[in-house]
C-alpha positions as CSV (number, residue, x, y, z in Angstrom):
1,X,0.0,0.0,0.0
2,X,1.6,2.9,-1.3
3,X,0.9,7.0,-0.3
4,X,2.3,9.9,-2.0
5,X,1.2,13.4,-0.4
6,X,1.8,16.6,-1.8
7,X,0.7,19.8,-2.0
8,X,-1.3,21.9,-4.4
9,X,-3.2,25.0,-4.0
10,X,-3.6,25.4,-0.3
11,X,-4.8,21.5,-0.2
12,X,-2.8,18.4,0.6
13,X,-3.4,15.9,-1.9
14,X,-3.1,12.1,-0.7
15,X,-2.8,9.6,-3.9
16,X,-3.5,6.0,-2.7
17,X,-2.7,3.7,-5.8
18,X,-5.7,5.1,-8.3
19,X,-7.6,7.3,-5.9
20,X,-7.0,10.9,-4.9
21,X,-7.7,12.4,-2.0
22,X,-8.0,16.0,-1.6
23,X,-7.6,17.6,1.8
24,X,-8.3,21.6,2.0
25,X,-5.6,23.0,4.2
26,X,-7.9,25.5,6.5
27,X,-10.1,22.1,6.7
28,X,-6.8,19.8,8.3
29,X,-5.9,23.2,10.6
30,X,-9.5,23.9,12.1
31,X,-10.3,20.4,12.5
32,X,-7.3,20.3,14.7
33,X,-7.5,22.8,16.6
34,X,-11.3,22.0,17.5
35,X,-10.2,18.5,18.5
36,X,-7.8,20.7,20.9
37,X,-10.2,22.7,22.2
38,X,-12.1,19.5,23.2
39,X,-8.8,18.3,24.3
40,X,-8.1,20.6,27.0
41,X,-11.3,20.5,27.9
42,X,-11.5,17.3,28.9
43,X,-8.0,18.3,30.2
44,X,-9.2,21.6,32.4
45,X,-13.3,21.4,32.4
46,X,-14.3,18.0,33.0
47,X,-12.2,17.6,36.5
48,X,-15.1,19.7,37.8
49,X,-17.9,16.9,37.8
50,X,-15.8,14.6,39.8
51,X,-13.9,17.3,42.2
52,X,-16.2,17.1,45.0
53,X,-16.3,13.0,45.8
54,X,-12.3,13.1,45.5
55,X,-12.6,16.0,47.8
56,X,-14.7,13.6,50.0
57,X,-12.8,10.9,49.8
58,X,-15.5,9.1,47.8
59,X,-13.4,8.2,45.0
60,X,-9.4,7.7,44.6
61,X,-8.4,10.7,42.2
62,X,-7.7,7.9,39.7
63,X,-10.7,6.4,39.8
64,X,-12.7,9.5,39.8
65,X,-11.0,10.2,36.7
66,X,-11.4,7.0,34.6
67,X,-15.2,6.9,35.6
68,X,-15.5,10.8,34.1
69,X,-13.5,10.0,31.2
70,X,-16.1,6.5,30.5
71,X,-19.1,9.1,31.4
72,X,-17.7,12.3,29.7
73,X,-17.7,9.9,26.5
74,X,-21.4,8.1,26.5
75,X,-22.9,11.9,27.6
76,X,-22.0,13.1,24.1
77,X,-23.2,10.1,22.6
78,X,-26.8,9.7,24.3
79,X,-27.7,13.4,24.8
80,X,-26.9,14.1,21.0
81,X,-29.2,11.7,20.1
82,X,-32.0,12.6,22.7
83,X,-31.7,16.4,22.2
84,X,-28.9,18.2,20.2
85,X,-30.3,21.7,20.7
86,X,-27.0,22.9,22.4
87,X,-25.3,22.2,19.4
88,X,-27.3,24.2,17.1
89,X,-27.2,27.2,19.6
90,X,-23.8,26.9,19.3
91,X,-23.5,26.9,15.4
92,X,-26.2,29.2,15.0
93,X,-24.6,32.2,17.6
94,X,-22.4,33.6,15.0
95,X,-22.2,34.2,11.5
96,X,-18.2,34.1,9.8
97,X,-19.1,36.2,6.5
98,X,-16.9,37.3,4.1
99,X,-16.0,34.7,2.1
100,X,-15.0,30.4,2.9
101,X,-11.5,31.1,3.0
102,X,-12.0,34.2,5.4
103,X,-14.7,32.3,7.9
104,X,-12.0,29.2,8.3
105,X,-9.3,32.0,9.4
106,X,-11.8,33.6,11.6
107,X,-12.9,30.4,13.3
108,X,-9.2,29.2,13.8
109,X,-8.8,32.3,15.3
110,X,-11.0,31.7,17.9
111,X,-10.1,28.0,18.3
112,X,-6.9,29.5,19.2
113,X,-7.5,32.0,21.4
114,X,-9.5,29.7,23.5
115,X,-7.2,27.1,24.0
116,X,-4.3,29.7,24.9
117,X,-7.0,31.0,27.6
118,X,-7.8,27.7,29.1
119,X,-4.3,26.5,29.5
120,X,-3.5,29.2,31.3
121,X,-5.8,29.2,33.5
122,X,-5.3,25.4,33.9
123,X,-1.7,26.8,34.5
124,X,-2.7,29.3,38.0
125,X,-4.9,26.7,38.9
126,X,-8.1,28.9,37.8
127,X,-11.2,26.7,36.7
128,X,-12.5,29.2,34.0
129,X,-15.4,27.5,31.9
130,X,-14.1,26.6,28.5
131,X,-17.8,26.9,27.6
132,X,-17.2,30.7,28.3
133,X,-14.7,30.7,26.4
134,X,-16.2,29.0,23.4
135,X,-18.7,31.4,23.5
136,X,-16.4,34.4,23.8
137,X,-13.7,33.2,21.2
138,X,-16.8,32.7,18.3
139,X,-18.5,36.0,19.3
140,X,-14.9,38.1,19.3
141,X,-14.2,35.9,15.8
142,X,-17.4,36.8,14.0
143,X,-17.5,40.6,15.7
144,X,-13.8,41.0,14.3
145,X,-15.4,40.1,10.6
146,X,-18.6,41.7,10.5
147,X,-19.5,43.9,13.2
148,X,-22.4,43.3,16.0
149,X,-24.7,42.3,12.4
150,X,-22.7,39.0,12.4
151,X,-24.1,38.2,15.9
152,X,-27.2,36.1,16.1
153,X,-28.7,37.8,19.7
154,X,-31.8,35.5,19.7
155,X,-29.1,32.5,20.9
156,X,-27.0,34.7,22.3
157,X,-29.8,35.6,24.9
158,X,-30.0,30.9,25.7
159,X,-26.4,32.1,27.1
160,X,-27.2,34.7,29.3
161,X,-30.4,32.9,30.3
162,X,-28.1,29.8,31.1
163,X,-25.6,32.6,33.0
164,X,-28.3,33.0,35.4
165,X,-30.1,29.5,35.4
166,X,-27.0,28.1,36.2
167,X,-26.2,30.6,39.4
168,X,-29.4,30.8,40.7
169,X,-30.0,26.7,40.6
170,X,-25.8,25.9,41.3
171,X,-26.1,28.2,44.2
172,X,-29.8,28.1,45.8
173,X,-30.1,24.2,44.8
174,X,-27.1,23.7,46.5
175,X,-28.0,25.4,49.6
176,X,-31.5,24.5,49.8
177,X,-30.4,20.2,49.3
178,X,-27.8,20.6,52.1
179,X,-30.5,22.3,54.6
180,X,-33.0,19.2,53.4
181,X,-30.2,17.0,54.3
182,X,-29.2,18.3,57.8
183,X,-32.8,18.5,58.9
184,X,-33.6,14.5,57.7
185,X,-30.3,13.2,59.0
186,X,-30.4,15.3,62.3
187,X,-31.1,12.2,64.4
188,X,-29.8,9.5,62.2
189,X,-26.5,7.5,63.3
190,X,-23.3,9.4,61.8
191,X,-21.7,5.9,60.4
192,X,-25.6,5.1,58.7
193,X,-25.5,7.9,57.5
194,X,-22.2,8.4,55.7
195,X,-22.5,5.3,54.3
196,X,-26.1,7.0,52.5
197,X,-23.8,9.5,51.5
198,X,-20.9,7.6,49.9
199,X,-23.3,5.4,47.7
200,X,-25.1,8.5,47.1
201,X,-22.3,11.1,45.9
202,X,-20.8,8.2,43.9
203,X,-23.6,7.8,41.8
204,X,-24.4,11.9,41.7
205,X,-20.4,12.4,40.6
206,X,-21.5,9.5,38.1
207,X,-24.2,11.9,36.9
208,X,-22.4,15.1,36.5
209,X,-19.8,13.5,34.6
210,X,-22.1,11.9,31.9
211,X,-23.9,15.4,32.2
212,X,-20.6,17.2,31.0
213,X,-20.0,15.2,28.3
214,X,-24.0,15.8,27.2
215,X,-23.8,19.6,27.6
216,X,-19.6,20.4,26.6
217,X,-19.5,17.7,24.3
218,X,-22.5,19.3,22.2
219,X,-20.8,23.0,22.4
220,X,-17.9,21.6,20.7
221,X,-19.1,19.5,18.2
222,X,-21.6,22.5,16.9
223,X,-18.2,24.3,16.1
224,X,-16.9,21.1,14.0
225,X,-19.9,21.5,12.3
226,X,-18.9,24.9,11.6
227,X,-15.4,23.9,10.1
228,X,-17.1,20.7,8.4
229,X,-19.5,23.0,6.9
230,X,-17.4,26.3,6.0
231,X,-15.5,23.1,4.4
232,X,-18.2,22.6,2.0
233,X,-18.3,18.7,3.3
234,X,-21.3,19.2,5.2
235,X,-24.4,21.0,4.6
236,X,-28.1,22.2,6.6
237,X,-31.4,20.3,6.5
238,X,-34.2,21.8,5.6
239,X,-34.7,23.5,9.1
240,X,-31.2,25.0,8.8
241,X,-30.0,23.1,11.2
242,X,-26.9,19.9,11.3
243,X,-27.6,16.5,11.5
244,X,-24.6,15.1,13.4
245,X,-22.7,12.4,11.9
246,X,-22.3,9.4,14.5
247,X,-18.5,9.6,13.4
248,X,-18.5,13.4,14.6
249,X,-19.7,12.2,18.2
250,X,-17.3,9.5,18.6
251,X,-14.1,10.6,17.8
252,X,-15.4,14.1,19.8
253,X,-16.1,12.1,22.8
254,X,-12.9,10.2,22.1
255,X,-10.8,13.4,22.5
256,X,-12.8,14.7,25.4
257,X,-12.1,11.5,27.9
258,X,-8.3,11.2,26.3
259,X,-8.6,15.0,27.5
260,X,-9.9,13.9,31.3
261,X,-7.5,10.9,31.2
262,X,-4.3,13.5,31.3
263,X,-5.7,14.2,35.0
264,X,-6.8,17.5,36.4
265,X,-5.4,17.3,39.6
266,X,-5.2,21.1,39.6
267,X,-8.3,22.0,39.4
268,X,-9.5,19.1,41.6
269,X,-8.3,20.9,44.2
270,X,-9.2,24.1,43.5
271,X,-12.7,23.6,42.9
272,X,-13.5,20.3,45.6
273,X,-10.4,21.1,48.0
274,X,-9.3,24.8,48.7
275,X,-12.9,26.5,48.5
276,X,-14.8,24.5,51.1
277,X,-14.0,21.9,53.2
278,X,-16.6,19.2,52.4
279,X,-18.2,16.6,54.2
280,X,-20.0,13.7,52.3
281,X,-23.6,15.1,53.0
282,X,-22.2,18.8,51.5
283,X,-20.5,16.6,48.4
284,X,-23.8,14.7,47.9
285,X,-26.0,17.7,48.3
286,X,-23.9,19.8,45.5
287,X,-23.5,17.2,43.5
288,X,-27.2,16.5,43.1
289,X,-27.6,20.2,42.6
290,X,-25.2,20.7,39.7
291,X,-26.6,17.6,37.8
292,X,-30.0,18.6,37.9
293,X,-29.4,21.8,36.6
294,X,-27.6,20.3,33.7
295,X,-29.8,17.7,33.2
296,X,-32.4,20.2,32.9
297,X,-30.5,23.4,30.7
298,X,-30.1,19.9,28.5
299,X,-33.2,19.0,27.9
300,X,-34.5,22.5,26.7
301,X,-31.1,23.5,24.8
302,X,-29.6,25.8,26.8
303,X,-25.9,26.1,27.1
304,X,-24.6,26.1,30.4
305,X,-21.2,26.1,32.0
306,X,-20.5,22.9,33.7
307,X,-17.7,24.4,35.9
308,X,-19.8,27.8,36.7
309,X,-22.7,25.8,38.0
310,X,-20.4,23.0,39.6
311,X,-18.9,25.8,41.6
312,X,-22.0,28.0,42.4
313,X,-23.3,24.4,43.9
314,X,-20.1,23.8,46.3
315,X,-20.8,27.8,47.0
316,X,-24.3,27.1,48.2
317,X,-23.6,23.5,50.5
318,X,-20.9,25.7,51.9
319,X,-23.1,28.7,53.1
320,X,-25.7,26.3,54.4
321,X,-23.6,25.5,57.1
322,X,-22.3,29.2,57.7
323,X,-21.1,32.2,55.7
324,X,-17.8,31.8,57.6
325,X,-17.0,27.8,55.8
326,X,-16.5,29.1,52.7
327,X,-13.4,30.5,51.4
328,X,-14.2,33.5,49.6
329,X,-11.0,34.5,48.7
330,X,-11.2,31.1,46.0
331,X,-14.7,32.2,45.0
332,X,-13.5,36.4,44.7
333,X,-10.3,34.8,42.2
334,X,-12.8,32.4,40.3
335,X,-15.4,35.0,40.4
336,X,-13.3,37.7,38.6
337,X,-11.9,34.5,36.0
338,X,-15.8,34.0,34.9
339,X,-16.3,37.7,34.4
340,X,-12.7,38.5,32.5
341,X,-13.1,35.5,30.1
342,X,-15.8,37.1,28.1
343,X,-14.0,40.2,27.5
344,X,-10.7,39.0,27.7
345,X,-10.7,35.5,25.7
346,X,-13.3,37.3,22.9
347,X,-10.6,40.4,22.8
348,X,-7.7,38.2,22.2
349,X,-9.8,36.5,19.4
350,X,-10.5,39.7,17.9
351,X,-7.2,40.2,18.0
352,X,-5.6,37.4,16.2
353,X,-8.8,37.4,13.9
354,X,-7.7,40.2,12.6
355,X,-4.2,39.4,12.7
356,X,-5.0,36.0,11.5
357,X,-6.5,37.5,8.2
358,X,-3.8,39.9,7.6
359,X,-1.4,37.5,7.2
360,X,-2.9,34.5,5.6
């Protein structure tokens, strides 16, 4: 079996015996950088759903992380098929006018800004939502090529709608389960009740972890889409929408759990660790919190950030018990990461959109 590859007009072309295969440049860059987006987010994002029942000492780090990377992957799969409205949100937020060849520079613009974001704040530790910066990346991308006219505000509001959803439910969920749970276990044994608890957060951490794969899984594969179809190898039905290859969701989930399976450690700590000290009841109770709200924003398409409401949850168990239990000094850093990463990530796409164009 015998290749030849070469290159002719911004394409490789592979010749296998009698057939040619032509590969579009812009096609082979975009493609990989998406697949390292999803990387790193596996990498960064993902470490969130399993945080608190390492924290607890529910699962062994290692453990934790090859039941989110098993999870992370059949999320994609199943929710895609049930309901794959966060991907169209996604691939119907912006518009990349001005041309094939300009839209593929714009969008590996953005692809690149938001992995440069996202490792370093993987690097200090910071668990930013790489959902945030998805959004952010796109937005600064198409704003960069055609002005506020190239954003689509009617799913750009499913954002801000999930913004809130996601703090109100993380946060008032989480507080509201813990109360629930102090109040029912107040006169139950401590070793009874634990062991509740244990079984309980194991299969709640089980939940989140399939739930990030559902909900981060879908944001990313509506910007494959995007390169597939600025690619001219994919096309819109008839409602303007994508129907997902299978192929698409497997390799995507693929990268996302070989993402998770690098570790995380990092932000393990951060987010289940350093912010509140946990007991199993507080683990349980944000855990069961976080997936609901997923589970839900889900079901009716809206694109939430796994990490935001993860952490808003933890937030919530925390101040249940007092005010005083909860570092705030973590939540004032992560805070101000959430709020930078949409001007700051979109910016820095801007940026290199524009730089991006100037060169190429």
């Amino acid at each position: 079996m015998y290749y030849n590859t070469f290159v002719v007009k911004q394409s490789i072309i592979i010749q296998r015996k009698n057939q040619v295969i032509l590969l579009p440049i812009a096609l082979i860059i975009t493609g990989v950088l998406v697949l390292g987006v999803i990387f790193v987010n596996g990498w960064t994002d993902a470490p969130n759903a399993i945080a608190t029942a390492v924290s607890t000492r529910v699962l062994r780090p290692r453990t934790a992380i090859t039941m989110a990377v098993i999870l992370n992957f059949f999320g994609v799969l199943v929710m895609t098929f049930v309901n794959a409205e966060v991907a169209e949100t996604i691939s119907n937020m912006v518009s990349f006018e001005g041309g094939q060849n300009v839209a593929q520079i714009a969008l590996a613009a953005a692809l690149f800004s938001i992995v440069a974001w996202s490792v370093g704040a993987w690097y200090f530790g910071i668990p930013t939502s790489e959902s945030h910066s998805l959004i952010a990346g796109i937005t600064g991308s198409a704003l960069a090529m055609g002005g506020t006219g190239a954003i689509n505000m009617s799913e750009w509001n499913k954002v801000l709608i999930g913004l809130v959803i996601s703090s109100i439910i993380g946060f008032g969920g989480g507080f509201g389960v813990a109360k629930l749970m102090q109040k029912i276990f107040a006169h139950i044994n401590r070793s009874s009740a634990n062991r509740f608890f244990t079984v309980g957060q194991a299969f709640s951490a089980a939940a989140n972890a399939f739930l990030h794969g559902a909900q981060d899984g879908q944001k990313f594969m509506g910007v494959f889409m995007l390169t597939l179809f600025y690619n001219g190898i994919v096309g819109r039905n008839s409602a303007g929408s994508f129907d997902i290859p299978l192929w698409v969701m497997i390799m995507c989930s693929l990268v996302m759990g070989l993402g998770t399976s690098v570790g995380g450690m990092r932000i393990i700590k951060a987010v289940g660790m350093d912010m509140v000290k946990l007991e199993r009841y507080q683990g349980f109770s944000a855990d069961l919190s976080a997936a609901f709200c997923l589970f839900a924003s889900s079901l009716l398409g809206i694109p939430v950030s796994t990490t935001h409401t993860k952490t808003t949850a933890i937030m919530g168990v925390g101040a249940a018990r007092r005010v005083s239990s909860v570092d705030w000094r973590i939540v004032k850093e992560m805070v101000l990461a959430w709020i930078l990463t949409f001007p700051g990530c979109g910016l820095i796409a801007f940026l290199m959109t524009k730089l991006f164009i100037h060169i190429f």
